[in-house]
VOTOR-134117 format. One line per field, with one value per atom (N, C-alpha, C): x, y, z; residue number from 1; residue in one letter; atom name. Coordinates in nm, 2 decimals. Example, Ala and Ser with C-alpha at 12.3 -4.5 7.8 and 13.67 -1.06 7.14 Angstrom:
east c(1.32;1.23;1.32;1.28;1.37;1.29)
north c(-0.57;-0.45;-0.33;-0.22;-0.11;0.00)
up c(0.78;0.78;0.78;0.71;0.71;0.79)
resi c(1;1;1;2;2;2)
resn c(A;A;A;S;S;S)
name c(N;CA;C;N;CA;C)
% end
This chain:
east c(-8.41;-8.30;-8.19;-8.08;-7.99;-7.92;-7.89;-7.86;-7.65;-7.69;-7.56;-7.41;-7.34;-7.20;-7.09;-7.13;-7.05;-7.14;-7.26;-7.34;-7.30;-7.22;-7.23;-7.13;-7.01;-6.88;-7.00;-6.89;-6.96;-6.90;-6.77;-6.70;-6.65;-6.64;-6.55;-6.36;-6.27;-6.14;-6.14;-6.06;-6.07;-5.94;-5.92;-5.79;-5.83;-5.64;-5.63;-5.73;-5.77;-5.82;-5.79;-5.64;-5.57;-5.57;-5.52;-5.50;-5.67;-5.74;-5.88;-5.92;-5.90;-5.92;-5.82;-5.76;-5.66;-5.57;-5.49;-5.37;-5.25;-5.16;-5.03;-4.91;-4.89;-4.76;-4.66;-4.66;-4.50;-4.48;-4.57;-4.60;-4.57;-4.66;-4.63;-4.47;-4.44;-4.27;-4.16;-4.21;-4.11;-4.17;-4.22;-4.32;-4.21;-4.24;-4.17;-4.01;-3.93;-3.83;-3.77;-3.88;-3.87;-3.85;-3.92;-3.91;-3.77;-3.72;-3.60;-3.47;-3.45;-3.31;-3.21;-3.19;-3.07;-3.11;-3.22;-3.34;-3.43;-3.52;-3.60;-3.57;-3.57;-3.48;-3.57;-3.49;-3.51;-3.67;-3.64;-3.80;-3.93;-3.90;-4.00;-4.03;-3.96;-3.99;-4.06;-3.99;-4.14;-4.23;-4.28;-4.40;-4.51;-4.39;-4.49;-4.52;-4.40;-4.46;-4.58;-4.55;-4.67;-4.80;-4.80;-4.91;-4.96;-4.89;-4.89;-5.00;-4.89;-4.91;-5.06;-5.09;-5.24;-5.33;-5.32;-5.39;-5.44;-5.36;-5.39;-5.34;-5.39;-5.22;-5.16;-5.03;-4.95;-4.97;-4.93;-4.94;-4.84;-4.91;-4.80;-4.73;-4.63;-4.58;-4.58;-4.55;-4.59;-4.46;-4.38;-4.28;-4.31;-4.34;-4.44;-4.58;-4.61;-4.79;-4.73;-4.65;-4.58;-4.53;-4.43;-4.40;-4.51;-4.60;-4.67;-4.78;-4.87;-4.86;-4.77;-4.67;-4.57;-4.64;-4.60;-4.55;-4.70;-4.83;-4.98;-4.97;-4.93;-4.91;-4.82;-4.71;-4.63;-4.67;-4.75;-4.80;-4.93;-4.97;-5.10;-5.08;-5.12;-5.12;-5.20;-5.34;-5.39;-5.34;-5.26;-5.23;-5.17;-5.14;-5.06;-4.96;-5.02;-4.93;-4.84;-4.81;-4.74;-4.63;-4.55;-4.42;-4.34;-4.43;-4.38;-4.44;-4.41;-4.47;-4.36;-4.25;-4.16;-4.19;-4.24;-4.27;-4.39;-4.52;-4.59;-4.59;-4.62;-4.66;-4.75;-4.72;-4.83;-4.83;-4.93;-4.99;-5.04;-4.94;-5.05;-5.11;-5.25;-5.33;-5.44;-5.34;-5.48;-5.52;-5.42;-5.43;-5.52;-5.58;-5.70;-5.84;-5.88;-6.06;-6.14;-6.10;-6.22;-6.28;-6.40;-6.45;-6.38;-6.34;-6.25;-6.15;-6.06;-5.92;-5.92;-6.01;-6.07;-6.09;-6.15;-6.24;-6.09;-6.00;-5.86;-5.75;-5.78;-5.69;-5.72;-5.81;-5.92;-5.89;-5.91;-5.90;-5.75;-5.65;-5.53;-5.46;-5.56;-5.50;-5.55;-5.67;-5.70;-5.61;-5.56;-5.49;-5.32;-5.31;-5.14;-5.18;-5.28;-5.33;-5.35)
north c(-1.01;-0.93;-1.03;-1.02;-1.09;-1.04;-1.15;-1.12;-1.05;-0.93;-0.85;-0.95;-0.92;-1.01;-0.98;-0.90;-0.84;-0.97;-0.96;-1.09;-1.19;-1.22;-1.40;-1.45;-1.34;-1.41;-1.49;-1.59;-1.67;-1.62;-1.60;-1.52;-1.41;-1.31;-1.17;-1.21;-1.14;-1.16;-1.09;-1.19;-1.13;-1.09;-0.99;-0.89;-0.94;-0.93;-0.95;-0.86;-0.84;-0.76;-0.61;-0.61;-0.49;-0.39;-0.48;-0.43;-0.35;-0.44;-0.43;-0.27;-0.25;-0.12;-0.03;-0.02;0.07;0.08;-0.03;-0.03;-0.13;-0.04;-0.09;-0.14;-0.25;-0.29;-0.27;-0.27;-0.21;-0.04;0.03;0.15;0.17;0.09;0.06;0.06;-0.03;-0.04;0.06;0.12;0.24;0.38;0.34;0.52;0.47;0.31;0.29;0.33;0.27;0.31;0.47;0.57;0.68;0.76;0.67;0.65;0.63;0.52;0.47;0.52;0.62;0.65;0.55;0.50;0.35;0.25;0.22;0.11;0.05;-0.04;-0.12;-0.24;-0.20;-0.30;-0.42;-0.55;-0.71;-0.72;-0.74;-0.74;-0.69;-0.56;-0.47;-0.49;-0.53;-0.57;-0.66;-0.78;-0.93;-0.89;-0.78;-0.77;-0.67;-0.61;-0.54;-0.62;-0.73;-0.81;-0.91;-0.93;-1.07;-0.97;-0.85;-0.77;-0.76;-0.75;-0.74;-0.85;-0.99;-1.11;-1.13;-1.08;-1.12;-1.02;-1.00;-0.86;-0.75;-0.67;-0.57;-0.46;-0.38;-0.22;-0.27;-0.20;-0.26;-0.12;-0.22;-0.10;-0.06;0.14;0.20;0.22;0.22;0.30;0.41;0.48;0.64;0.72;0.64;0.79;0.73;0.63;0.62;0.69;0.70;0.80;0.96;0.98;1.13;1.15;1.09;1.09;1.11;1.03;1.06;1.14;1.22;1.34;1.46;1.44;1.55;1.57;1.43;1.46;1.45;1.47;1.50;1.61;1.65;1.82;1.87;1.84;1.90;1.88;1.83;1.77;1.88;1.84;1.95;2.06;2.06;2.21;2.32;2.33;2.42;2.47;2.45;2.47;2.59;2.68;2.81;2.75;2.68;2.68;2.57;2.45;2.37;2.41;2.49;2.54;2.49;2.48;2.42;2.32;2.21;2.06;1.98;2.06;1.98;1.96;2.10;2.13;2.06;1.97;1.90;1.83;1.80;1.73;1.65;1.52;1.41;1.34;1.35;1.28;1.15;1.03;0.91;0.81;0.88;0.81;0.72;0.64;0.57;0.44;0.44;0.34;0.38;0.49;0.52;0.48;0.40;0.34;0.33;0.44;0.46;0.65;0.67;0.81;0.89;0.83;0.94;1.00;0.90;0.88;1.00;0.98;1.04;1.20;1.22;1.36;1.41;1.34;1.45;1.45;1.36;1.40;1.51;1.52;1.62;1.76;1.76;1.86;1.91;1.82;1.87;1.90;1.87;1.91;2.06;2.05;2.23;2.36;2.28;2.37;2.37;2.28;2.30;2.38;2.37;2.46;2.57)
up c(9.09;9.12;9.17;9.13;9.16;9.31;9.39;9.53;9.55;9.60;9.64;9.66;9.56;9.58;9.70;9.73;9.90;9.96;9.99;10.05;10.08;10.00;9.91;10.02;10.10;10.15;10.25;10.31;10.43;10.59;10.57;10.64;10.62;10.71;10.71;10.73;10.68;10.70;10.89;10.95;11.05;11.06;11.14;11.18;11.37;11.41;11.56;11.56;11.75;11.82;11.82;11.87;11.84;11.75;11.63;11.50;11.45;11.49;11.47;11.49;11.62;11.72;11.69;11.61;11.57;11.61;11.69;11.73;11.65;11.62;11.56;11.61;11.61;11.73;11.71;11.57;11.55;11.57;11.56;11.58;11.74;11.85;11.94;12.01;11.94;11.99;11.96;11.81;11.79;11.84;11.92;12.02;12.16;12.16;12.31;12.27;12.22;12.17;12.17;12.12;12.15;12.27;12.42;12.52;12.56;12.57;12.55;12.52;12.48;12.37;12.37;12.47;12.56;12.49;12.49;12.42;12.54;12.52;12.60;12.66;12.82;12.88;12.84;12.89;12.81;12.87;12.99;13.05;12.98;12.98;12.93;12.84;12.69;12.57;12.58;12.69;12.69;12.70;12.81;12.88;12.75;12.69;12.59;12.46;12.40;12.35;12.35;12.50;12.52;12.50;12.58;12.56;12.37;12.31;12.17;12.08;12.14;12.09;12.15;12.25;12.32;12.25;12.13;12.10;12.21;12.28;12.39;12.35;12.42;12.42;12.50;12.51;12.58;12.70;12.84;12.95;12.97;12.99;13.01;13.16;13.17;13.28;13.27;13.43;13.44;13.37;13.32;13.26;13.10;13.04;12.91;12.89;13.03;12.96;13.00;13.04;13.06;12.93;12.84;12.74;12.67;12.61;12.57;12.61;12.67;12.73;12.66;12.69;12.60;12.48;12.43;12.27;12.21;12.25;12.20;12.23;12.32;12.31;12.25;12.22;12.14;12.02;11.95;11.80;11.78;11.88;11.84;11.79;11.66;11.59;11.63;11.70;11.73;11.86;11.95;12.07;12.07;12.12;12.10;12.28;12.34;12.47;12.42;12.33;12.31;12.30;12.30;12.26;12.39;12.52;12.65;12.69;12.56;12.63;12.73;12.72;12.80;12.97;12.96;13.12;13.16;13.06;13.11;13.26;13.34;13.47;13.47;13.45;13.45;13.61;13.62;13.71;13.74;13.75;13.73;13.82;13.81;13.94;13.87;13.79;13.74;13.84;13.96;14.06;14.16;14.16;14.25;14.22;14.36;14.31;14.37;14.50;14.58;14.55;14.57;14.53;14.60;14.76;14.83;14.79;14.75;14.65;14.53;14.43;14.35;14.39;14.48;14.51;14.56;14.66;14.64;14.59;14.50;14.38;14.34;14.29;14.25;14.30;14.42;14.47;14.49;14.52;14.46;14.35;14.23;14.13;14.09;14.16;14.10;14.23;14.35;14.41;14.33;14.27;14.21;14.05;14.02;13.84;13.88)
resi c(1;1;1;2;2;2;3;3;3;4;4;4;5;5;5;6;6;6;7;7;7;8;8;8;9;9;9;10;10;10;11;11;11;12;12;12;13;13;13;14;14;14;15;15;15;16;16;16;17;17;17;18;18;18;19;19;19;20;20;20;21;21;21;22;22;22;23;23;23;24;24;24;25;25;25;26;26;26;27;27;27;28;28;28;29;29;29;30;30;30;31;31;31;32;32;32;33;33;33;34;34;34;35;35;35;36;36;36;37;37;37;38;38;38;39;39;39;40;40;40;41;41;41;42;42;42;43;43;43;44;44;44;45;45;45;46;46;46;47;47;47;48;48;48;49;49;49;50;50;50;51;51;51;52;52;52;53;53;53;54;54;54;55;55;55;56;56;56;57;57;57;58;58;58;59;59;59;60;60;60;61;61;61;62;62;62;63;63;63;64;64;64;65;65;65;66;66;66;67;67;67;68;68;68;69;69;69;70;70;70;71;71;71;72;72;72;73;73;73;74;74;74;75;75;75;76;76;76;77;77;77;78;78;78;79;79;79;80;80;80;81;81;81;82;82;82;83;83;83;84;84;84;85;85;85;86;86;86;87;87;87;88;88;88;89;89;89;90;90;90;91;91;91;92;92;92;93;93;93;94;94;94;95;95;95;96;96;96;97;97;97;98;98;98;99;99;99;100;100;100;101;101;101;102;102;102;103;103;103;104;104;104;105;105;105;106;106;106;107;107;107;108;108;108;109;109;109;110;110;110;111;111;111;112;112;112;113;113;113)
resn c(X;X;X;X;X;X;X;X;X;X;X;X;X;X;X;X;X;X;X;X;X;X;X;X;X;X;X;X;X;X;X;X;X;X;X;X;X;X;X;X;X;X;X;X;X;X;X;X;X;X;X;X;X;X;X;X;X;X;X;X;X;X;X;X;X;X;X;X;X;X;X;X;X;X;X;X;X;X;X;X;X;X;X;X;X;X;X;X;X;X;X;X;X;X;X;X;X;X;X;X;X;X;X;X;X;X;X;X;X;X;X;X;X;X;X;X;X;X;X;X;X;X;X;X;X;X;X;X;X;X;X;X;X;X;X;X;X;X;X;X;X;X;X;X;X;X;X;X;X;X;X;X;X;X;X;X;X;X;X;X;X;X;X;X;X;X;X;X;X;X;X;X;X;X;X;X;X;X;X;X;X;X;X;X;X;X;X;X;X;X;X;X;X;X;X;X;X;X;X;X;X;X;X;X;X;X;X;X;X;X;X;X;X;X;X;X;X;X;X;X;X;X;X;X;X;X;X;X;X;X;X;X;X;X;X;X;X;X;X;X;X;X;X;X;X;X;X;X;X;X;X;X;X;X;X;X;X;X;X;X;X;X;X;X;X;X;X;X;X;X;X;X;X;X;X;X;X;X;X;X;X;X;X;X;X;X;X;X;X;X;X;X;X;X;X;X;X;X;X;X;X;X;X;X;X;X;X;X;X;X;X;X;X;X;X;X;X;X;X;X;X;X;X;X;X;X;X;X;X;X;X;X;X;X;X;X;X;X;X)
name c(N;CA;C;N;CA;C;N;CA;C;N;CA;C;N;CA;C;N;CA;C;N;CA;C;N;CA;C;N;CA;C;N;CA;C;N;CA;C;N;CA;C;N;CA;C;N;CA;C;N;CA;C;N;CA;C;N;CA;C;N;CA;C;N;CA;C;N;CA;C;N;CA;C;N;CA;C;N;CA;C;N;CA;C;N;CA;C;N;CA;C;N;CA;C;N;CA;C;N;CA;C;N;CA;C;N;CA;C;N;CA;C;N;CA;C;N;CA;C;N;CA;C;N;CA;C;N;CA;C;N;CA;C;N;CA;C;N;CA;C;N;CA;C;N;CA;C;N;CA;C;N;CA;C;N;CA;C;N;CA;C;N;CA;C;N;CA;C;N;CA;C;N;CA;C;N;CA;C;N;CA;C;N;CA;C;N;CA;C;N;CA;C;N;CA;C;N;CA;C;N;CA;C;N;CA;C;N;CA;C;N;CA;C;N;CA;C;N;CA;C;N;CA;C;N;CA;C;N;CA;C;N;CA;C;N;CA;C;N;CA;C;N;CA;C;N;CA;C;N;CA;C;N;CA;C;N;CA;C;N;CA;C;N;CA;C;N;CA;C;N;CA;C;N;CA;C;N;CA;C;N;CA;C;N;CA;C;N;CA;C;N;CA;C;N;CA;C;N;CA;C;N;CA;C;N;CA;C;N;CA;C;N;CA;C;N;CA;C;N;CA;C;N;CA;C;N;CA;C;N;CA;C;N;CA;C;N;CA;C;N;CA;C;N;CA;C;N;CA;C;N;CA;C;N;CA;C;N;CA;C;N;CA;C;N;CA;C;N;CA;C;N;CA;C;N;CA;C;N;CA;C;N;CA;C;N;CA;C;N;CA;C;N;CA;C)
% end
């Protein structure tokens, strides 16, 4: 039997890391943009390019993961509450790392819901 020609490559084509993982950078920049209406200040663009160029996501800041936030809720088709994604309230504690920290966040977030 003759051996599978898929087989035969020696190497796979490789794709960045990013791109790999399903992340699009140019997709990336016009979501940020979206962000922006003014545009993306000079800094920010480096920091989100180099992120780019390093194959990474780029990090968000807290009024970028609030935006986004929104607008997954507003997209969602099955949602019947999406009609008021504006009024979203993001919370961003992704800088907490102790369990204490954690446990009252926690607990403040089910006293403000």
């Amino acid at each position: 039997m003759p051996p599978c020609p898929f087989h035969l490559q020696t190497s796979a084509p490789t794709l960045p890391k990013a791109v790999a993982a399903g992340l699009d950078p140019t997709a990336e920049l016009a979501f940020l943009e979206e962000v922006y209406p003014a545009g993306i200040e000079p800094e920010r663009r480096t920091c989100l390019e180099g992120a780019i160029a390093a194959d990474q996501a780029a990090p968000l800041t807290s009024k970028e993961l609030t935006w986004a936030g929104r607008i997954a809720w507003r997209n969602n088709s099955r949602c019947i509450g999406r009609l008021h994604w504006r009024s979203l309230i993001v919370r961003d504690h992704r800088g907490l790392e102790t369990p204490d920290a954690i446990a009252e966040s926690l607990r403040e977030h089910l006293t403000l819901a």
